[in-house]
Structure formats: structure tokens, C-alpha cells
C-alpha positions, 0 to 999 in steps of 0.5 A: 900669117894668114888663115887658108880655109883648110885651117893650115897657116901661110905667111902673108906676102910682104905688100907694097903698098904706101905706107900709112899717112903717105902719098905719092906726088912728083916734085918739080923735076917730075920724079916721084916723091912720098909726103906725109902731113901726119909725120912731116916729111917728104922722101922718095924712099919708103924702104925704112918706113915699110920696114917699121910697119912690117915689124909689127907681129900681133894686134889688138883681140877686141872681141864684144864681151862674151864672143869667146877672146879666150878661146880664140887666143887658145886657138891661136897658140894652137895653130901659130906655134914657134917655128924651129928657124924662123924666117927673117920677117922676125928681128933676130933673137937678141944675144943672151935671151933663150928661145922659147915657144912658151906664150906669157899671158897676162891676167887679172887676178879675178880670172886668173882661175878661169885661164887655167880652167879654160886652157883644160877644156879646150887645150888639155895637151898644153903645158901650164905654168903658173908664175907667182914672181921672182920674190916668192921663187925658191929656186935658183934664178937660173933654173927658174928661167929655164923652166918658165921656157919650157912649158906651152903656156905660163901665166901671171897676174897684173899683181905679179906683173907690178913686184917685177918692176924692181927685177926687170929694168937695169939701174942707172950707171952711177959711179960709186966709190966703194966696189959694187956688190953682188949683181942685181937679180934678173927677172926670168921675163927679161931673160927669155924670148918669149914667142907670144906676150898677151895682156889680157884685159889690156885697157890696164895697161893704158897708162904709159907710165904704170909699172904694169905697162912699163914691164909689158912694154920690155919684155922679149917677144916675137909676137904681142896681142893686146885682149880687151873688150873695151879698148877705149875707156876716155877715149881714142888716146886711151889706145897709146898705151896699146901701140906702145905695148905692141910697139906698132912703130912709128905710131907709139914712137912719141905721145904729140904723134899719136895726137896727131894720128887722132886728128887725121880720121882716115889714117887712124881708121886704116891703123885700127882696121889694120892692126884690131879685130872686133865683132859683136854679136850682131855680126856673127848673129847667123854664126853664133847660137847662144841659148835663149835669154828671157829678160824680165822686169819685177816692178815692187812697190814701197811698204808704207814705210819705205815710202814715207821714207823716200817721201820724206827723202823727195821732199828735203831734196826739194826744199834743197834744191828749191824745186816743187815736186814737178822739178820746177824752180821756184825762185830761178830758171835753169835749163838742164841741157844747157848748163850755166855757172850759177846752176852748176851747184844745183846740178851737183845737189840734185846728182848727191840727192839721185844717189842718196834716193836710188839708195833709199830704193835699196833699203834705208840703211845703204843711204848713207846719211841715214846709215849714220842715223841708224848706225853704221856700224851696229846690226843689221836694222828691219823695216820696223827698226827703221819706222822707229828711227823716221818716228823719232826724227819726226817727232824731234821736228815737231819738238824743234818747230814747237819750240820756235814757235813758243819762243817766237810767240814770247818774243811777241810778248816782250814787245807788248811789254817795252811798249808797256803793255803788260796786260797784253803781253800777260794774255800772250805768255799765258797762252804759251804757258799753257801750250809749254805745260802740255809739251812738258807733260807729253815729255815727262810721260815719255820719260817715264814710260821709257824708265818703266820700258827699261826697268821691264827689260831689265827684269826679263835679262835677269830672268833670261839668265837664270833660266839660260845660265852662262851658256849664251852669255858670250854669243849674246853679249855683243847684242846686250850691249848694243842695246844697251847702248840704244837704251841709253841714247834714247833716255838721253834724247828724253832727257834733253827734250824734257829739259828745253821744254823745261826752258819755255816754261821756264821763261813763260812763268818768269815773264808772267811774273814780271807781267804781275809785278809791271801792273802791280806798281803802275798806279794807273793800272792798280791801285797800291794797297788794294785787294788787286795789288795783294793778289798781284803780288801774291801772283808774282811770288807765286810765279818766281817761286815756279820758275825757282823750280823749273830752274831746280830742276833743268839744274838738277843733275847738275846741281847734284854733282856740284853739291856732291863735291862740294859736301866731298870737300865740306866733310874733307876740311871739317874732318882733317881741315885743309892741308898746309905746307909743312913749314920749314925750319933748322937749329943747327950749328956748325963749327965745321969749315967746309959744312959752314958754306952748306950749312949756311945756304939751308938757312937761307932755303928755310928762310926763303920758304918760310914766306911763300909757305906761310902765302901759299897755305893762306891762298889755301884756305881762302880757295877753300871757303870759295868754294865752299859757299853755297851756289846762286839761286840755290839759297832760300828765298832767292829769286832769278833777276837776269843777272845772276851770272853777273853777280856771280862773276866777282866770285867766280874770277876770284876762284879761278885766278886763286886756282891759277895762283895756287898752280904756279905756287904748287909748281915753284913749291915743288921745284924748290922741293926737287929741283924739277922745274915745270916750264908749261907752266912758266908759258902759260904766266907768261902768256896770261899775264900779257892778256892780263897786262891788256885787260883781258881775262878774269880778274886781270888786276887779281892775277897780276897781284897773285902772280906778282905775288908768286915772283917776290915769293920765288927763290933767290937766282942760285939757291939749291933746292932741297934735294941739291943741298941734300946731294951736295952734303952726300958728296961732301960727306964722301970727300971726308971720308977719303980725306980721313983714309988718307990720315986727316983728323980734321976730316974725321971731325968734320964728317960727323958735323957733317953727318948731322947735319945730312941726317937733319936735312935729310928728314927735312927733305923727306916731310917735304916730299911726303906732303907733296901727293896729299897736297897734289891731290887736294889741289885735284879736288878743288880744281874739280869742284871749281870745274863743276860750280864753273858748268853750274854758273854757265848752265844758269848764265844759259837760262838767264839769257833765255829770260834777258830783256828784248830790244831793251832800247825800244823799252818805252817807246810805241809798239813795233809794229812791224816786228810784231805781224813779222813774228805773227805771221811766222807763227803761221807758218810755222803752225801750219808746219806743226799740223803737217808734221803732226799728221805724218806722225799721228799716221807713222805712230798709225804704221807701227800699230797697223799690223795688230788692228783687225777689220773692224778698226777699218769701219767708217763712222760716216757710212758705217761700211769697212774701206780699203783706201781712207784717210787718217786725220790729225786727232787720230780719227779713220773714214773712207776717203769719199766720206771724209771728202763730202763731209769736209766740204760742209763741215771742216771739223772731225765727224767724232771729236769735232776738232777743226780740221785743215788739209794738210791734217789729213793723211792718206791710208791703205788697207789694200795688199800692194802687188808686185808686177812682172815684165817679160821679153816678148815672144816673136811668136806672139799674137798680134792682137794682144801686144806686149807694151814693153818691147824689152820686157813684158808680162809673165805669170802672175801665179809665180809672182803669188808664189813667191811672195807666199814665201815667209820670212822672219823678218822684214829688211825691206821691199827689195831685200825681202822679195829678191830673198823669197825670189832665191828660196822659191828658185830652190825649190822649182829649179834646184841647183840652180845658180845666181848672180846678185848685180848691184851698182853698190858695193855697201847694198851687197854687204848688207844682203851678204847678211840677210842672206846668212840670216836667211840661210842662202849659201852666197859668195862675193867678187870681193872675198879671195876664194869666192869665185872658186866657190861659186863655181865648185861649191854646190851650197853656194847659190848666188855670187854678189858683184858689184859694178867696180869689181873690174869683172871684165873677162870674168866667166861664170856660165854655171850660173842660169840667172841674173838678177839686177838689184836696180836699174841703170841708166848706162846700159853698158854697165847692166851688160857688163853683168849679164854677159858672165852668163850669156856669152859662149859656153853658156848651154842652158836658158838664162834669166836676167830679173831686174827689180825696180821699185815703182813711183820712184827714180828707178821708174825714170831710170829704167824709162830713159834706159830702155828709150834709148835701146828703142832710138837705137833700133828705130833708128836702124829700122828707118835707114833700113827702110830708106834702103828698101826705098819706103823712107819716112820723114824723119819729122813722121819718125819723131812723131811717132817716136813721141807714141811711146808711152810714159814708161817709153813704151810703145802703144798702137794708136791704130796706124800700121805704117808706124815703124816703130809699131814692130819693136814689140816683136823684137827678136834677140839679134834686133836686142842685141844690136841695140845693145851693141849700139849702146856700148858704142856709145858710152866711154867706159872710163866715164860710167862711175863716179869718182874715186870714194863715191858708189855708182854710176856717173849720171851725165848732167843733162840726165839728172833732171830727167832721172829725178822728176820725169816720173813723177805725177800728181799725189792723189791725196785728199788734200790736193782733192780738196784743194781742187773742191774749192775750184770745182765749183767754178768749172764744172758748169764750163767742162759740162757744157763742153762735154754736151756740146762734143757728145752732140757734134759727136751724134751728128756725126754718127761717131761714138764717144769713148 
């Protein structure tokens, strides 16, 4: 159809033109021929292929987002409705369809809603129908059918859509070989002519064989229209999927033609232009007035503590990655733009880092390792929660580097002492011995102070609900308990750094007591009998006896649980004595005939049982006094030799092979008792013995006796248990007793023999079941002794390795040298580690204080003046930084307390309030002698910026969170009723802002929550509406809302206009603002440059072939020079030169945007903008990952790196003088100022 200017319609005149692909030629008899290379065919009539072409009724609406698709397909349905008899261009109606001038319309769920609500504004006289499937019908099929016909329009979802599948297509024709049951329901789809199908969001019907596509594609239709603002997602084959769905033969009629088509340009170009419609608003610019939008930039900066944070983030990624903060390699050579092998896993790295950093941008917990480290799952954390955390984590890295470099430094000691020299080994582990004792100390201080912190909450939860009552008890219970919960992990990590400080002191006492005995008997070294030696020796008691109770008590939880079972077991046997097997044993007599055979095999059970009880009460009481004795190292005057586990091992094979010995003689006694045999374990003998029949295992030789032992003891093959025999004389006495009703006296004798005897073996049978659940238990008790001495032994094994000789075949033998200056020089290392670590936390422990200090904390002691930028050094000490600077240069030691300084013992810190900064889109209007320096955004009112940040809120979640909330509150209050789109690439950052904002009381709804787009648009309270980037938002409309805000920048424009077009499309009438917050000297920064860089080649680009048409062309080497004019934030500066043409991007208007805008899209394949399936995000190309991690980054003005550059300056400040005079004076004589 074609569109006349009075608004009628006309049918288009069939043309004859060629079809698509073909062109005429002349064969060799010089008749005329058509050739077609795409299809492979040469023929002389066309009549079929123009026929296949002329069936095609509809196309592809693929309007630039925003542009109005909706409206224009209202429009049409409106103007193009079904004829009463319709001409012969359409194929006939096939037979048992009904005609209908209803158009299906197709539609997400997400914009299901603003269908209908669209269709009531501009087309209120069509009559809607919403059809929710067959499955949910309650009507007949029939009726269903005729109903969905006669309305206008009838809407379902992709959802629906999905469930038809099982309705729509006829199952296969297999025979059958009973009679087929009722027919298959029919969806009411398939059983009307539809005049219109349209599909709206189509790229989800791309895929050929999804059961969405597979449905569209067989549904009746006279006309088909594919909606979609982005048609290709991976690329031109995505739009397959849309030929099959219009059935645009021959093109869809197989997958390798459309490949083909793809590989002919000009064939592909004339079937789009054909068959699909598009403008962007460039285009209809002169058409289309949307109100004005302002885009505006907020750039925040980090608190100390979010910074420190994403230092500490920085940081690990370069030491991951092996790149300095430059982003420069440090032991290879890689190229970002080209890619190899061996840099592929770096690429990766740094990919999982940008993430991991553009997270920490948001707020701590979004990332998602340290979502773990502070809980995923536990409530929402502060930034003071966090700075508690990062004061944690610290100071567990300084524990752990303390520890190696203990530990290295004892190691050197044990080299001195194989080269036998004790005296210097002694000076070493002396030293350690001193430093261990000041860790113990802070340790055993921060333990106590955390029980005294406990014991105080403890008493004001009680106070609390005495005064409250059991009122709040249900509201607060879930917050008790994760406290409780924190409390005790953190006296467990206490404990635990208590204990492996315990352990370096531990091994110090214990070497220098060797020390002391090693030159108490050299007689070269001490005389024997001599003052000396008694003092050594009293030295080296002294020594074993403070490494007795170290040990004591690193073992002392420990040992409390052994010797509490141990006293449990003690007590049980002194009391009551271990529990036996009752014995076994029968005094009857039998006359009877048939009770003689019975009666005999319970005297052969007795006799066999008789043994294994007699040995199984016997390994009892043997596996009681094991367990019983005392513990090694815990007897009075016993010393730790470095072998204690191994004079333990005798004792403890022993205990565990009499427990497995004592299980499988439980198990054959229970099996004898009830029948019941216990297979788990006859494997696991088995499997034991073949490891002790190898020598494997403990005590290999005890257990095959035991076990051996187990075998002989066992019941003879064919002897009943005692429950058996108990069966089989019931059953005998029943057999009696019907003898006896048919008249034996026999029978009547013998039954009362019978009977005795049940009677006897009855109570045998019972003593012995009774004595199996004490016996059970008993067994329990001893395993869980055993189990308990077992972790002591391994806990001491665990001290005693710590304290085993080094490199024993050196023992003797000359120093090792090179051993020796390989741990010396680690040791440096790792000391320069500690002072770096130890300055970060003296300055973390300096955040946390911070807030409590008043001005005259910030008085320097040098100058006796307050400062706002200083330095905090090592010892805990504050001056300015120039004070500090000057004074380190003379005398690298602390002002105060005299404590040797290096540079890397000093930390920077600030006083000064940090500001935010804002950019707005630059007016066309504005003056030329004052240019913005972003084209995009430039700056606005400082005095809104003030009056958000005025705002106060209880709590603090971080830079983001807290001025995007103050950001919502001050828009309450200046423009009421006012609505917002929160955007934010990730979806876990929108569930923690959903609850700050319930905390802060902003009224807020998600793209996730079933009815949240409803209550966007209709509930007043509800100020803002979270989306995330993968919500599959394509068509959503949400024009009530006046304000966008971008939680952070993207590099892929597409996705960032994916946002802003909810707002800034048609039926928008009121101004809009898109505020996107970035934080600065970070990633976003890079992000946010590289973005807007692009969106400027984009226009610059334009402008220089516009000005080539204008016949003013600049070399493209001028261009590339002045492209090179941006600044680093990809701005453009004037540098005085009029002909730039890049000098007019500060005056863009809103067309030249969004053309830029438009050109992007074009750019970028939708398909390929996010991560993958589980991750959150953009997908970063791998040339851009580099740039977006390191392209912002700039030397850290620290004192260190001043004064590293103090120790230089000396040598080039003569040079860079003498050049400045001699430039100043060339610079007279010219008659030139310097600036």
C-alpha cells in the first residue's frame, strides 16, 4: 500500500522490475536470459520469482529508540484495516481458518501495560483484547476462537507466546496400536486468519529454533510487521530470524541462502531498503521537537576511606597482574591493540579487576570479593562498617609478614646453630624472642579488651530489656543474633592470632634453650662444674620450663576437652567399672525328642560365645587403661624433645587398632545376638587388612592379630543367633501344640519341655539385648575420648615440627653461606613490607578516630601553625607536610619521639572538605569568551551542589550512595512530585540502594518486581524506578519521569541511551535531566573520557566531511593534530587557533548530540555489549581495558615520592635553573613575556 498526501491509501502498482539478485543478459542465440550468481540459476521467465516477491505484506519497523514505533503501528492498524473482499494480491484464506480483522500483536511482559495504555490515548475506539493462552482459558475452545476475532486488537506476551507451542503445532503421524483418544486442543492462533501479526521487540525471535519463533512464524496472517529498535544484535545474520518470521521468500527459504545474501552487498542493501524502515532522530530533527534535555556530570570524590579501599584494590591488581601503577609491565611486553597468546591471561585479569574496581566506585560491598569479607548475606554495611573490615585485613597482613619474618629470622638462627655456632644463633633468637613477646602482648591486649567489649554489651542487652520488655524482642532478634554472630568470629580470629603468636614464641624459648645447653657442654666454650655451667643450665631449665607453658597454653582449650573426657571416663569406671558382656551360659536337660536337636545347638551358642566374650571384655578393659593415661607433655617434669609425637605413636596405634578391634567384636556380637549382620563394616576389614597385609596403616601387625583374633572368635557357618533359636523354639512349641489338639500325649509331654526351655532362653535372649545400648554407649565414650587425645597428639605433632631440627645433613658442617644472606635479605624485604603496612594502619586506626578530633589535634609541633593537607607518620606523630619535608631532609628521625623514619613510614592526610563537582550541557548561547571545557557537560551552580550536600543523613553507605540519596531528597523538595530513573549496569548495586532508600524513606520501585512499572507510573510515593542494563527495558516507556540518573559511566554509549531514552523520546513535554555521577581519580574518570572521546570523533569526523563539501578541507594529519588538542579528560582547550574545527564542539546544539549519539549505536553490536551469562556489566573490548584501568592514572603526590625525588633534586635544580635564565633572556630580547 502506498500513503497519498491526503492521508488515504492506494494499493502500490504491481512493478516490473527484475527481481533481486537477477540480471538480464542474452545467450549465444541472442534471446534474452535472467542469471542470478546469489541463487545459481539462469532462466528466461521471471513470473515465479516476481510472484514470491510480491508475496511478502509488511517489513521490518525499525525506528531509532524513542521515534514513536508504537504509535506508528496504531497509526497503521488505523488507516490499513481489512477490506471486506480483498484483492488477489493476498493468497486466499486457507480453508477452516476465520477471517478476522483483529492485529496480534506480540509483546514483552515488561511493556505489556503500556500497549494497552498507549492504544487508550491515541486509539480509544479499538477494541482490546488481552489473551493470557489456552492453558489459563475457561471457555470453550470454540468460543475462545471467536471472540479473540472480533475485537480490533489482541494482545499477548512472549510468555504466552512460549506455553502455545504445545497448541500450535500437529503432532507427528505415528501409527498407534490402541485407538487414539480425544483430539488434541487447538490454539485459537492457529485457527484464525489474522489480518496483522506484529512482534514487537522482534530481535527475540531471532533465533530460528526458539518456541517463540517457531509459533510467529505459523501463525495465519495477511500482513507481518517485525518492531524492533535494534535489529541486529551479533550481526546481519541476526535478521534471518526476521525473514523467516515475514516469510520474505526465496531469502528465508534456507539458512546457507541467507549467507550468501550476506556475502553480496548490493543485494543485501536493496532487500533492507525494501523490506525495513528506520530513522534516527538526526533525521526528523527538523520534524521532531522533543523538550530540551540537560545532561549533567557530578564528579564526587572518594572519603578517605573509600579511597584507601580502592587503593588497596589498585594495588593488588598490579601486583596480579605484574604491572606498576602506570600500567607498565614489569617483567614482559605486551601490546593491547595486538593481543598474543601469552597475554591473553593478563588481558582476562585485568577485565575481572576493571569490574572488580568500577564496583568498589559504587560501594564496598557490591564487590563482590569483599561482599564475602563483609557478608553477603548480613545487613547492609556503613562506611564506618567497612573501614573496620579494611582495619582488620590489615592488621591480619601485618600478623602474617610478622610472622614470616619471625620465623625466617629463627631459621637463620638454626644455620648458625648446624654450623655450630650457639652463641650466634643465641644473639638471633633473642632478638626474636623479644619482638614475639611484644606481638604476644598486643595480641593478649586485644583479646582482653575484645572480652571486656563483649562483657559491656552484654550487660547493656540486659539492661535494654528490662527497661523495653518483650516488646521489641521479635523485631530485634534477627539483629542480636548477627551480632552475636560478628562477636564471635571476631574472639575467634583473636584467639587464633593469639595462638600463632604463642607459637614464635614458643619456638624462640625452645631454641634458646638448646642455645644454652649446646654451650653448656662444649668444654671449649664452658668449663664443666663452673659457675657458668650452673647458670647455663639453670637458663636452660628455666627456658623448657617457659616453652612447657607456652605449649600449655596454645593446648589449653584442647587439653580441657581431653581431660574432661578423660576425668568423664575416669569417674564412669571408678564408679560402676567398665561395662562387660554378660556371659553366657545354660543348665538344661532334655528328654524331649524333637527339643534335643534345639537344645543342643543353644549349648553349642553358648559354648562358642564364651570366648569371644571372655576376649571382648578383656580388650575392654585394656582399651580403658589407654585411655586412661595421662597425656604427653602434660606430666610433671616432662620436657618437649622434638619427638614426642613419636614416643607417642606406640600408644596411640595401639588405642585406635583395640577401637577398630572392639568395633568389629561389637559388630559379630551384636549379629550373634539379633541376627543382624553389619556389612559396612566386613568392607571396611577387608579393605583394612589388604593395607595392613602391605605394611600400611597403624600398627599393621596388631591389627591382623586383632582381626585374626575377631575371625577364630566368630560363629561357626550355620549357627543360629539367639534371636533364631528363640524363633525356632516358638515355632516348635506351636507345632506341639497342634499335635497335642489332634490327641498326641507325646506332644503334650514334650511341649512343656519345650517351654522351659524357651522360657530359659527367652531370658537369655533378653539380659543380652539389654546389655547392648550401655555397651553401645560405652563404646560411644571411648571413641570420643579417643577422638579427642587423637586432635591433642596432632595439635602437639603440630608445635613439635615447628621446633624440629633445620637442614640436619648441614648439621656440622661450615655456615651456609648463601642460605644465610637469601633469608637476611628477605627479611628486608619483608621489614620494609611491615613499615609500609604499619603506616597505612597507624593512618586507618587515624580515619576511624578522626571524626571525634577538633583543631588543635591539627597543630604542627615544627611550626606551631593548624594545617589542612600534613603527613601522619609511623609512630603516630602529625605535622604539615612542608614541615615534615624540610625536616626529614636534615634529620630522618620523628620531631617528638626521635623514632627513625623511612619514607615509606609516612602517610598522607587531609583536613581539607572535599568538593563535588558538576558539568552541564553547554548552552548554544553561550558567551564565546568564557567556553565550557566539556562539549557534552559542562559546569552548573555551585550553590545547588552546596545545597545538596547540606542535606543530613543518618548514616553514611558511601560517596555514591549518600549524595545520589541527598540528590532524591533535595529534588523533593525543589521539584515536587518529580520522578527519577535510578540506571546502574549492576543489578546487585540496585539491591543495595533499594535498601538505603527504604532506610532513607525514598518511595522507589524496580524493573525486577512484578508490579513495579505500574507503580512507577501510578503511585504517587514512588519517587524513583531502579533499572538495571539487562532488564530487557527495549520499548519500555516512562515519560512521567523527568530525571535520569546514571550511577556510573559507560564505555558503551548505547547502553547509557538505552537508559535515557525512557524519558527522552515522543510524549515526553517536560525538560529532562540526565545526572551521571562518576567518582574522581578513578577508572570511571578513564571510562567517562574514552566515552565522550569517541561521541567527539564521531562529530569531528562529520564536521571535516561537511567542510570538505563546503570545499575548506583539512588535512586529515591538521585534524589529527588538533584531535590530539583534547585534554586529558577528552576536552577540547583553545590554544588560540580559530581554523580548529574542533573548536566549535563547545557549542554543540542537541541535533549535532544526537547524531553523535546515533552514530555510536551504529557502531556497536547489541549482542556483544554484556558479559556473559552470570557476570554483571558491560563487556569491555580488550583493546579498551588498558585504557579504562591506567589512562587516568597520575603520579601520587605523596611525601614519599617528594622526598624520593629530594634526593635527586640536588643534582638538577643547578641544570633546570641555568635553562629557565637562559629562556627568560632569549625571551626579553625578543620582547616576548613568559608565562
Amino acid at each position: 500500500m502506498d500513503i497519498l498526501p491526503d492521508g488515504t491509501l492506494r494499493p502500490r502498482e504491481v512493478s516490473e522490475e527484475i527481481p533481486l539478485s537477477f540480471s538480464r543478459v542474452l545467450d549465444a542465440d541472442g534471446r534474452p536470459c535472467y542469471v542470478s550468481l546469489l541463487f545459481r540459476v539462469v532462466i528466461r521467465n521471471l513470473s515465479s520469482w516476481n510472484h514470491a516477491e510480491r508475496r511478502l505484506r509488511g517489513g521490518i519497523l525499525a525506528e531509532e529508540m524513542g521515534l514513536g514505533k508504537t504509535v506508528e503501528m496504531l497509526s497503521l492498524i488505523c488507516a490499513h484495516q481489512r477490506p471486506d473482499i480483498i484483492n488477489g494480491s493476498y493468497p486466499p484464506t486457507p480453508a477452516g481458518l476465520l477471517e478476522s480483522r483483529a492485529t496480534l500483536i506480540i509483546t514483552p511482559p515488561s511493556i505489556l501495560k503500556q500497549w494497552q495504555q498507549e492504544i487508550a490515548i491515541h486509539a480509544p475506539g479499538l477494541r482490546v483484547k488481552h489473551y493470557t493462552g489456552l492453558k489459563k482459558s475457561k471457555v470453550d475452545d470454540r468460543e475462545l476462537t471467536h471472540d479473540l476475532a472480533s475485537y480490533d486488537i489482541v494482545l499477548m506476551t512472549y510468555k504466552v507466546l512460549n506455553t502455545e507451542i504445545y497448541y500450535a503445532e500437529d503432532p507427528p503421524d505415528r501409527p498407534s496400536r490402541h485407538a487414539k483418544q480425544a483430539p488434541k486442543r487447538k490454539s485459537p492462533l492457529m485457527q484464525i486468519s489474522w489480518w496483522r501479526v506484529c512482534i514487537d521487540e522482534a530481535q527475540m525471535v531471532e533465533s530460528q529454533s526458539s518456541k517463540p519463533a517457531r509459533v510467529a512464524r505459523i501463525i495465519p496472517r495477511c500482513n507481518a510487521w517485525a518492531m524492533t529498535g535494534t535489529p541486529l544484535r551479533k550481526d546481519i545474520e541476526d535478521i534471518y530470524g526476521l525473514l523467516s518470521f515475514l516469510h520474505y521468500e526465496p531469502f528465508c527459504l534456507s539458512a546457507s541462502i541467507w549467507k550468501r545474501v550476506c556475502t553480496y552487498p548490493p543485494v543485501f542493501k536493496s532487500m533492507i531498503r525494501k523490506i525495513a524502515l528506520r530513522h534516527n532522530k538526526e533525521i526528523v530533527s527538523r520534524e521532531l521537537r522533543l523538550p530540551k534535555q540537560k545532561r549533567v556530570v557530578i564528579t564526587i570524590p572518594f572519603t578517605a576511606v573509600e579511597e584507601q579501599h580502592y587503593d588497596q584494590l589498585f594495588q593488588q591488581m598490579c601486583e596480579e597482574c605484574d604491572l606498576d601503577r602506570s600500567g607498565t609491565p614489569k617483567s614482559f611486553e605486551w601490546d593491547a591493540q595486538l593481543i598474543q597468546p601469552q597475554t591473553r591471561a593478563v588481558i582476562a585479569k585485568m577485565r575481572s579487576w576493571l569490574s572488580r574496581l568500577r564496583q568498589a566506585c559504587l560501594q564496598p560491598k557490591v564487590d563482590t570479593a569483599t561482599a564475602r569479607t563483609l557478608g553477603s548475606n548480613g545487613p547492609l554495611r556503613s562506611v564506618a562498617d567497612v573501614l573496620a573490615v579494611m582495619i582488620d585485613q590489615n592488621e591480619t597482613k601485618i600478623r602474617t609478614e610478622e610472622r614470616t619474618l619471625l620465623i625466617s629470622q629463627i631459621r637463620r638462627g638454626q644455620i648458625m646453630e648446624n654450623a655450630l655456632r650457639p652463641r650466634e644463633s643465641l644473639e638471633i633468637w633473642k632478638d626474636a624472642a623479644r619482638r614475639s613477646g611484644l606481638i604476644v602482648k598486643g595480641c593478649r591486649n586485644q583479646l582482653d579488651e575484645e572480652l571486656k567489649r563483649r562483657a559491656e554489651l552484654a550487660k547493656e542487652s540486659v539492661a535494654k530489656n528490662e527497661v523495653n520488655g518483650d516488646d521489641n524482642e521479635e523485631d530485634e532478634g534477627s539483629g542480636d543474633d548477627e551480632s552475636e554472630n560478628e562477636l564471635l568470629n571476631r574472639l575467634g580470629v583473636l584467639r587464633h592470632r593469639l595462638r600463632t603468636a604463642l607459637e614464635i614464641e614458643h619456638m624462640c624459648e625452645f631454641f634458646m634453650a638448646n642455645a644454652y645447653y649446646q654451650i653448656k657442654t662444649d668444654p671449649e666454650i664452658t668449663e664443666p662444674d663452673s659457675d657458668s655451667f650452673r647458670e647455663l643450665e639453670k637458663q636452660e631449665e628455666n627456658g623448657y620450663e617457659v616453652a612447657k607453658l607456652i605449649r600449655r597454653e596454645m593446648l589449653a582449650d584442647t587439653i580441657q576437652m581431653v581431660n574432661g573426657q578423660i576425668n568423664r571416663l575416669k569417674v564412669k569406671v571408678q564408679k560402676d567399672g567398665v561395662y562387660h558382656v554378660p556371659t553366657m551360659s545354660t543348665a538344661l536337660h532334655s528328654v524331649g525328642i524333637e527339643s534335643r536337636r534345639l537344645l543342643d545347638q543353644v549349648e553349642d551358642f553358648c559354648d562358642a560365645m564364651k570366648p569371644h566374650t571372655d576376649t571382648f571384655n578383656k580388650w575392654l578393659d585394656h582399651m580403658a587403661q589407654l585411655l586412661l593415661q595421662a597425656l604427653v607433655d602434660e606430666e610433671e617434669g616432662s620436657e618437649l624433645k622434638g619427638d614426642e609425637y613419636e614416643s607417642s605413636t606406640k600408644h596411640q596405634d595401639e588405642m585406635y587398632v583395640y577401637m577398630e578391634g572392639l568395633r568389629v567384636m561389637f559388630a559379630r556380637h551384636f549379629a550373634a545376638i539379633t541376627g543382624q549382620v553389619n556389612n559396612l563394616i566386613t568392607h571396611e576389614v577387608g579393605v583394612a587388612m589388604e593395607r595392613a597385609k602391605m605394611g600400611e596403616g597403624p600398627a599393621p601387625e596388631l591389627y591382623i592379630s586383632l582381626i585374626n583374633k575377631c575371625e577364630e572368635l566368630k560363629l561357626p557357618r550355620g549357627q543360629l543367633s539367639l534371636r533364631g533359636l528363640v524363633n525356632e523354639l516358638r515355632n516348635l512349641v506351636v507345632s506341639l501344640e497342634r499335635q497335642e489338639i489332634q490327641g498326641s500325649s507325646r506332644a503334650r509331654a514334650e511341649q512343656l519341655i519345650v517351654k522351659d526351655i524357651l522360657r530359659e532362653v527367652s531370658k537369655l535372649f533378653s539380659v543380652q539385648s539389654k546389655a547392648i545400648p550401655p555397651l553401645e554407649k560405652q563404646m560411644e565414650l571411648f571413641r570420643s575420648v579417643m577422638n579427642k587425645r587423637l586432635e591433642y597428639y596432632r595439635q602437639l605433632q603440630q608445635i613439635s615440627d615447628t621446633v624440629a631440627p633445620y637442614d640436619e645433613d648441614r648439621k656440622g658442617k661450615p655456615l651456609n653461606g648463601e642460605d644465610f644472606v637469601t633469608k637476611l635479605e628477605a627479611e628486608k624485604e619483608i621489614d620494609s613490607k611491615l613499615s609500609s603496612l604499619k603506616a597505612k594502619h597507624r593512618y586507618l586506626l587515624h580515619l576511624r578516630d578522626e571524626s571525634g578530633t577538633d583543631e588543635n589535634t591539627r597543630v604542627c609541633i615544627i611550626c606551631d601553625s593548624t594545617f589542612d593537607i600534613g603527613v601522619l607518620t609511623i609512630c603516630g606523630h602529625k605535622f604539615c607536610k612542608d614541615c615534615i619535608r624540610h625536616w626529614w631532609r636534615q634529620s630522618q628521625s620523628c620531631p617528638v619521639c626521635k623514632s627513625r623514619l623511612k619514607m615509606r613510614d609516612f602517610h598522607e592526610i587531609t583536613y581539607k572538605p572535599q568538593e563535588i563537582v558538576a558539568q552541564e550541557e553547554n548552552a548554544p548561547n553561550s558567551e564565546p569568551g568564557n567556553p565550557q571545557k566539556n562539549p557534552i557537560y559542562s559546569d552548573i551552580s555551585s550553590k545547588v551542589l552546596e545545597e545538596i550536600q547540606k542535606i543530613d543523613l543518618p548514616r553514611s553507605y558511601g560517596t555514591k550512595i549518600d549524595t545520589l540519596c541527598r540528590h532524591l531528597l533535595w529534588l523533593r523538595q525543589h521539584d515536587p512530585g518529580a520522578k527519577s530513573i535510578v540506571f546502574s549496569q549492576n543489578k546487585s548495586f540496585l539491591v543495595t540502594l533499594s535498601h538505603v532508600f527504604y532506610w532513607f524513606k525514598i518511595g522507589h520501585s524496580s524493573i525486577d518486581d512484578p508490579s513495579g512499572i505500574e507503580r512507577f507510573k501510578e503511585d504517587h510515593t514512588t519517587e524513583c524506578f531502579l533499572l538495571h542494563a539487562k532488564a530487557h527495558a527495549s520499548g519500555l516507556n516512562l515519560v512521567n519521569a523527568t530525571h535520569v540518573f546514571l550511577c556510573e559511566p559507560l564505555i558503551n554509549t548505547a547502553i547509557e541511551l538505552q537508559a535515557i531514552a525512557r524519558v527522552h523520546r515522543i510524549g515526553q513535554h517536560q525538560d529532562t535531566t540526565v545526572w551521571m555521577y562518576l567518582v574522581a581519580n578513578t577508572v570511571e574518570e578513564s571510562i567517562y573520557q574514552i566515552s565522550v572521546a569517541r561521541r567527539l570523533a564521531h562529530i569531528a569526523r562529520r564536521r571535516e566531511e561537511n567542510l570538505k563539501k563546503r570545499e575548506h578541507s583539512v588535512s586529515s594529519s591538521f585534524i589529527s593534530e588538533s584531535y590530539l588538542d583534547l585534554d586529558g579528560n577528552g576536552h577540547a582547550e583553545s590554544n588560540g587557533t580559530s581554523h580548529n574545527p574542533l573548536m566549535s564542539l563547545r557549542h554543540l546544539d542537541e541535533n549535532t548530540l544526537e547524531s553523535a549519539n546515533s552514530h555510536e549505536l551504529e557502531d556497536v553490536t547489541p549482542g556483544n555489549l554484556f558479559s556473559g551469562p552470570g557476570a554483571e556489566g558491560e563487556k569491555v573490548r580488550d583493546s579498551d581495558v588498558w585504557q579504562c584501568l591506567f589512562s587516568n592514572q597520575k603520579r601520587n603526590g605523596t611525601l614519599s615520592n617528594e622526598v624520593a625525588d629530594a634526593e635527586t633534586m640536588g643534582d638538577v635544580e643547578n641544570d633546570v635553573r641555568r635553562v629557565l635564565r637562559a629562556t627568560a633572556a632569549e625571551a626579553r630580547q625578543l620582547n616576548v613575556q613568559m608565562p
